[in-house]
N, C-alpha and C positions, 0 to 999 in steps of 0.2 A: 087322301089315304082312305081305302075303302075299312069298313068299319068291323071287318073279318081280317083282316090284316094282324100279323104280331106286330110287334114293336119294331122298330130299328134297332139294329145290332148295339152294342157296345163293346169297346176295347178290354181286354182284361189285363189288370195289372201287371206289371212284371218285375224285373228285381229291383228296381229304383223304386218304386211303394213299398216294397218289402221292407228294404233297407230304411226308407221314411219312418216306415211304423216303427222297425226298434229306435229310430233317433227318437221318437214320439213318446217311447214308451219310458224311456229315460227320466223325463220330465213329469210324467204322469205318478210314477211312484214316489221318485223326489216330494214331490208338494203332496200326495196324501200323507207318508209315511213323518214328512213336518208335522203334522197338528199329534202325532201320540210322542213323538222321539225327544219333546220337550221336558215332557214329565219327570224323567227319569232324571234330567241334569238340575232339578229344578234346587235338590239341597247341597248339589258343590253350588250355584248360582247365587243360593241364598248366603254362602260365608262368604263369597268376594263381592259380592252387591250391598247386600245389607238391603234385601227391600220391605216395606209394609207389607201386610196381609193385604191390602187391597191393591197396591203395586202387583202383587204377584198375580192378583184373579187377573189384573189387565195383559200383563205378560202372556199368560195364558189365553184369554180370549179376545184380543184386538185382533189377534190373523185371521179367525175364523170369520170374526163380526164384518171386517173387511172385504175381505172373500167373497162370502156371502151378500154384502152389497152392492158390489161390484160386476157381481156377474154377468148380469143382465145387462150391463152397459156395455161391458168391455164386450160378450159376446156380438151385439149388434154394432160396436165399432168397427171387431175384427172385419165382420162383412162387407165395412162402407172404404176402410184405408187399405183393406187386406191382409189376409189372415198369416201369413207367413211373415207381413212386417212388422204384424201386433206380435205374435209371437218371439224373434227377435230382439223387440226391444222390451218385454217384459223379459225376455230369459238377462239382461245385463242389466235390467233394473235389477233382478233378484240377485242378481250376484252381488251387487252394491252393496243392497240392504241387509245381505246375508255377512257378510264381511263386515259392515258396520255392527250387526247382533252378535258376530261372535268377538270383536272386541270392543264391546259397548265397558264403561267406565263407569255407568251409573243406573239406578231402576230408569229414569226419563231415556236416557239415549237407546236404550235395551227398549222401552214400550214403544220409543217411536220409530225405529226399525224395524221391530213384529210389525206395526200400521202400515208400514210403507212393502216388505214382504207380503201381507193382505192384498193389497192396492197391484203389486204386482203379480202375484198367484192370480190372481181374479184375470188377468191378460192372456196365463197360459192356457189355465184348462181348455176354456171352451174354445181356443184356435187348436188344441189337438184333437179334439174330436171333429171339427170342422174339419179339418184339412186332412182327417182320415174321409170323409164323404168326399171330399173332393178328388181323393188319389186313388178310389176305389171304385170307380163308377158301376163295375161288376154288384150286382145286388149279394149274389154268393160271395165272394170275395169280402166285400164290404162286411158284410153281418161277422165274418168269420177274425174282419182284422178289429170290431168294435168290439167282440170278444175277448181279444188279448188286450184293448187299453180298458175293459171294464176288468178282467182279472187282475191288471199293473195297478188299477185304481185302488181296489177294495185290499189286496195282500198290500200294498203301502199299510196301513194302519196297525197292519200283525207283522209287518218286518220292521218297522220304528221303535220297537221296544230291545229288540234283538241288535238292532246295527246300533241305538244309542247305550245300552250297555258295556257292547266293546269296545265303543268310541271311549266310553268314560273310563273304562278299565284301563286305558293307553294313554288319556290324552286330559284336556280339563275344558269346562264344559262349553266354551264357544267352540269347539269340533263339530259339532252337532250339527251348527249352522254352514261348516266348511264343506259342508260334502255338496253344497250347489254349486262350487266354483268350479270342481272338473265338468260337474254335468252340464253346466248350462255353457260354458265353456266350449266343449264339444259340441253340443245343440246350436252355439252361434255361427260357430266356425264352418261347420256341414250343412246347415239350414239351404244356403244358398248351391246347394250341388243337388239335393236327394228330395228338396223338398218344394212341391211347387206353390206358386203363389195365385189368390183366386180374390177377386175381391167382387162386389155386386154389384149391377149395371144402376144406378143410383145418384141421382143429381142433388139430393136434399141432404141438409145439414141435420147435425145428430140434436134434438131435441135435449137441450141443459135442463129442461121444465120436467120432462120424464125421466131426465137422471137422478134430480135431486127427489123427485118422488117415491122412486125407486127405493133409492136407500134412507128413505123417513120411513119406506113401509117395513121394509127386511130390515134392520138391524135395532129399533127397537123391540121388534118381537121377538130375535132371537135374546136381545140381553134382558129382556125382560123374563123369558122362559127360564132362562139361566140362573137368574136369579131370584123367581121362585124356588127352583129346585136347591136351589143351598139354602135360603132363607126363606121357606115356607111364605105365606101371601103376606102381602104388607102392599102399602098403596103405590109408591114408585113402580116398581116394575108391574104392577095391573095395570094404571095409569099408563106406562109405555106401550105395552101391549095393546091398549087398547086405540092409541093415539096412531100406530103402527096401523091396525087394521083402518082407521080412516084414512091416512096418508093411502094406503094402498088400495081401497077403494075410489079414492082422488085418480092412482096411477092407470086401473082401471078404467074407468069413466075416458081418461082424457087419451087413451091408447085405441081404445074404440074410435075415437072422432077423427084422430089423426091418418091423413092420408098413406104416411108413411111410419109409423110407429115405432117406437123403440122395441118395442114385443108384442107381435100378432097374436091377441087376444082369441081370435078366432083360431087357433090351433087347437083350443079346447073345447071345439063343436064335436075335433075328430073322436068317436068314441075310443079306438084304440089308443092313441094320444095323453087322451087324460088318466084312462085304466094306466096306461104304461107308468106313468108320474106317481102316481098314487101306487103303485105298486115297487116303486124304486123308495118315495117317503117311508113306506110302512116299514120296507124288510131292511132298508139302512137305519130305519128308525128302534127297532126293537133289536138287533143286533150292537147297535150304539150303547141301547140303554143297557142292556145284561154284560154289555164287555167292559163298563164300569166293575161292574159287582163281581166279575170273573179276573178283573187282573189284583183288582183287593184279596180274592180270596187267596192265589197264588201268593201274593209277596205278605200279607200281615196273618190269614191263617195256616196256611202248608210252609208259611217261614222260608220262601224261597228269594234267591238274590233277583236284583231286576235280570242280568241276562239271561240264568238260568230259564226263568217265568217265561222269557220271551222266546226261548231253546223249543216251550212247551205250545210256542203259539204258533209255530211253525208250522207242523203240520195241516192246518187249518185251513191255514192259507191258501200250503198247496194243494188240499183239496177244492177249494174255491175257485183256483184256476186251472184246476183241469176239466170241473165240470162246466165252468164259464165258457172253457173251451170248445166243448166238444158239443156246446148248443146251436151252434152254425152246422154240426153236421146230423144233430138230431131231425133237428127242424126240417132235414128233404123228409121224413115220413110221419114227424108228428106237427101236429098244429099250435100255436103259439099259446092258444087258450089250453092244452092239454100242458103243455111243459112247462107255462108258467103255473099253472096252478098244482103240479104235480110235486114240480119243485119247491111249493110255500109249504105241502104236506111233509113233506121230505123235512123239511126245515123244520117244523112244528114238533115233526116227534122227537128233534134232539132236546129240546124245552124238555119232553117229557122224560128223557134220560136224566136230565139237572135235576129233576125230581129226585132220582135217588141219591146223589150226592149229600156225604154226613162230614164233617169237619175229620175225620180220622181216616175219610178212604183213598184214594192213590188220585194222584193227579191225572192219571190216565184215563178216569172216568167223566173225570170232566175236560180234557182234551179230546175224548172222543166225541160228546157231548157237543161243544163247540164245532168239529171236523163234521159232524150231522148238520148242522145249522146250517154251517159254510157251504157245504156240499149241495144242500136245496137251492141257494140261493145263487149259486150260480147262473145258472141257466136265465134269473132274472134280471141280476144284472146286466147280462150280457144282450138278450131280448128285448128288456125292457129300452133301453139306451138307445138298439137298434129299430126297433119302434118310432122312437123319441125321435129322432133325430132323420129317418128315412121319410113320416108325415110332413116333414115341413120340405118348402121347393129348396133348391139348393141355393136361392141368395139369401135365403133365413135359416140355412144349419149352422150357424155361430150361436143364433140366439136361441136355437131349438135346445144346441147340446147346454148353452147354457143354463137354460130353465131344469135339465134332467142334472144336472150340477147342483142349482139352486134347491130342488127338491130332496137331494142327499144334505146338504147341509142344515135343511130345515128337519130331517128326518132324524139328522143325530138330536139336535139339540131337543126337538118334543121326545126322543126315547129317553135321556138324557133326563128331560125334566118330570116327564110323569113318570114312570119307572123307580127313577132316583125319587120322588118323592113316595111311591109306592113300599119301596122297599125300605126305605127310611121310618113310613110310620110302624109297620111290621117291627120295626129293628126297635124302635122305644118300647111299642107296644110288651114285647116279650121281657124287653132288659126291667119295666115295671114291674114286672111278675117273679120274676130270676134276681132281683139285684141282692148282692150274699150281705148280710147283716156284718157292721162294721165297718164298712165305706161310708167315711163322711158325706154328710147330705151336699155340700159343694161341688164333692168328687164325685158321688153319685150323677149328680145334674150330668158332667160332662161324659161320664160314662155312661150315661141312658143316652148319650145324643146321637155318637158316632163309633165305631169301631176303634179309628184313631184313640179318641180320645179313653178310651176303656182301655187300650195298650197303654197309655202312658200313667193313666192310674193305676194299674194293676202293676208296671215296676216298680210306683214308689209305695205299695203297700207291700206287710209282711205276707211272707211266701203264702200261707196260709190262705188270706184272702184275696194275695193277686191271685192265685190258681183260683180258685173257686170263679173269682171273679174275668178272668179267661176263659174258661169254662162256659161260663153264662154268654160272656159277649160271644165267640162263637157260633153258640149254639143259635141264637139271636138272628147273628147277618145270615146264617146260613138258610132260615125261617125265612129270613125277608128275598135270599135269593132264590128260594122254593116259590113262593104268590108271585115274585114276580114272575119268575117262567110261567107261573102260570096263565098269568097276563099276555104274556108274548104267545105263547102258544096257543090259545083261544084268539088271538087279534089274528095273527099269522092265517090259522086252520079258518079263521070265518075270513078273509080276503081270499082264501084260496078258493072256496068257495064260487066269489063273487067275479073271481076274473077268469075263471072258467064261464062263468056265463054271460060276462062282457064281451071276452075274447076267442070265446068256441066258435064263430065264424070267421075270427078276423085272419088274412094269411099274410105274410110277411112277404118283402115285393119279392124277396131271392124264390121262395113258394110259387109267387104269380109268374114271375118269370119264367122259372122254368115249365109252366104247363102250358107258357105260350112256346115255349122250347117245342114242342111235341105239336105243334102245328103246324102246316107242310108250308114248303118256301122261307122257313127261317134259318136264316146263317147266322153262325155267330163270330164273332173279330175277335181274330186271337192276337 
């Protein structure tokens, strides 16, 4: 091929990818919109379980921890068995486990159902983004359909609040877990008509040594992070944490040697590659941690029901996915360093909107506030993923979309733990200074600690000093969710920053394609 040459044509999807992507997209919200739609069932669960306090943290986060270790494996499976029959058979493992959680009999059979829903979640994701790279081979096309499964991804978390309150309103609370039986349901049944299968030219066995590496590294850093942030430092979870980062400088080391690795280390030489990671961590990570402190403020100070709160989350969403959307068609005139960084500014100044939020003003302010945030970060989810997942060759976009998966999960949980420990110490700090005279020194402890625990003091004290001391608390979280915007908003504004000048040259291949488009003698296959 002469060295002035474009490229070879390529085929551009037609209605059979189309139709693949919404069966794609089915599953994609399904399994985000799992990890927030929990919450909400969590006190009809506690009358008919009866679990411990510590039962419950597990309940809570064995999916994630799961997920999250799994990723990087299942992703480089999907590529070696192929990716529509990893797919498949996690979509009827989920069904299984999900039908087991929602008539689980006891805390044990309920936590080890969430483990085994983790175990199988971790099989879907990264074979749907895969198998979008592989149905779209159009670079336009492509960017535009990893745009609608990053908008399906990120509105999962603001539609989970809203579909688990109806659920509960109608039903009790293993519903929650029934809604993956139509979906995955339909995903098995059509899988084999709309959806093709791809698996990678590969002779070598999947390395058990970098599996088990894998998840020594990821999952006790995330349960260590995690529980920092509920229970400030103590030696276990530093200990994990740190035991975490040598497993995974182990996974490191022995991924470099390997001929054929479980995850191409070397993808993080690509400059836009790693900016793309680190910019998917950052802004799923400080959006994680303020959407803690923003669904408290809805349901314990605006005194709102869970559905309603979730009625309020809506809009957010959909601005998320329309700008997510509409960054496939940005990107023919602006450049990927302009729009991602344009959009982290975009993002930042809603932070500075929560600045004005006072516990007495409309919920509107701070729905707006959040539909600013959403609306920046569009465009980076949707870029960034496509970034992600377009640098690596097509027998490694399992493990590419993987690794841009594993960096959202890592990203909630450090927003999640620094944040939350942010806004925490703000919250004692004030409730010291504020706490109303006449609260028992016991009841005070519990009411300087948490929000929670200040609602439950203030209704068994008289009117008098529960109000006062309502009042106080408050005033308090609302302090603590002021510094922390402030946090996100200066993290946010200084990444934006930096990947404008990571990514001011870099173009996206639908970009490069097209200006080899405008070179004479190129056809394109329609």
């Amino acid at each position: 091929m002469y060295p002035n040459m474009p490229p070879p044509p390529v085929r551009r999807a037609g209605a059979r990818e189309w139709l693949g992507l919404a069966l794609l997209a089915l599953p994609t919200v399904l399994l985000s919109m799992d990890i927030t739609v929990l919450y909400l069932a969590l006190p009809h669960l506690d009358v008919d379980l009866g679990p411990s306090s510590t039962e419950v943290l597990w309940i809570i986060d064995i999916y994630g921890f799961l997920i999250a270790g799994f990723l990087v494996t299942m992703g480089t499976l999907g590529d070696r068995i192929g990716r529509r029959r990893l797919l498949v058979i996690g979509a009827i493992g989920f069904t299984a486990a999900s039908v087991v959680a929602a008539y689980a009999t006891s805390p044990e059979m309920l936590i080890a159902a969430r483990a085994l829903l983790g175990v199988f979640g971790a099989t879907l994701m990264p074979s749907t983004l895969a198998l979008i790279s592989n149905m779209f081979a159009d670079s336009k096309q492509r960017a535009q359909a990893i745009a609608v499964w990053a908008a399906c991804f990120s509105s999962g978390f603001a539609i989970g609040p809203l579909v688990g309150g109806a659920l509960l309103e109608i039903f009790w609370w293993g519903s929650v877990f029934l809604l993956a039986v139509p979906v995955m349901g339909l995903l098995v049944l059509a899988a084999p008509f709309v959806l093709p299968e791809y698996k990678a030219p590969t002779t070598s066995r999947l390395d058990l040594v970098s599996v088990v590496l894998s998840l020594a590294g990821v999952v006790p850093i995330i349960w260590g992070i995690k529980e920092l942030a509920d229970d400030g430092m103590h030696w276990p979870p530093a200990a994990a944490i740190v035991a975490g980062l040598v497993f995974g400088t182990w996974f490191v080391m022995r991924q470099r040697r390997l001929a054929e690795p479980l995850f191409d280390i070397r993808l993080f030489s690509d400059r836009a590659f790693s900016t793309a990671v680190a910019a998917l961590l950052i802004g799923v990570g400080v959006v994680g941690g303020v959407y803690l402190f923003i669904t408290q403020f809805l349901q314990m100070v605006k005194g709102l029901e869970p559905f309603e709160a979730g009625l309020w989350m809506l809009p957010p969403a959909v601005a998320l996915m329309i700008t997510a959307g509409a960054a496939p068609t940005l990107i023919r005139w602006i450049r990927p360093g302009f729009l991602v960084a344009g959009g982290m500014l975009v993002s930042s100044s809603g932070y500075v909107l929560l600045l004005q939020l006072d516990p007495e003003d409309s919920v509107l302010l701070l729905t707006a506030a959040l539909g600013v945030m959403f609306a920046g970060l569009g465009p980076v989810f949707a870029l960034g993923t496509d970034i992600i997942v377009g640098a690596a060759p097509p027998a490694r976009s399992g493990s590419a979309a993987a690794m841009s998966e594993t960096a959202m999960e890592f990203g909630i949980s450090l927003g999640i733990a620094v944040l939350g420990s942010v806004g925490a110490a703000v919250y004692r700090a004030e409730m010291d200074e504020t706490m109303p005279a006449g609260v028992p020194s016991e009841a005070a402890e519990a009411a300087g600690e948490t929000l929670p625990g200040a609602m439950a003091v203030a209704h068994g004290s008289p009117p008098e000093v529960g109000g006062t001391l309502t009042d106080s608390a408050f005033a308090a979280f609302t302090e603590g969710l002021h510094t922390t915007s402030i946090v996100c908003g200066i993290t946010v504004g200084a990444f934006a920053l930096l990947s404008f000048v990571l990514l001011r040259n870099v173009r996206t291949q639908a970009q490069r394609d097209a200006a080899a488009a405008q070179q004479p003698g190129y056809t394109h296959v329609g």
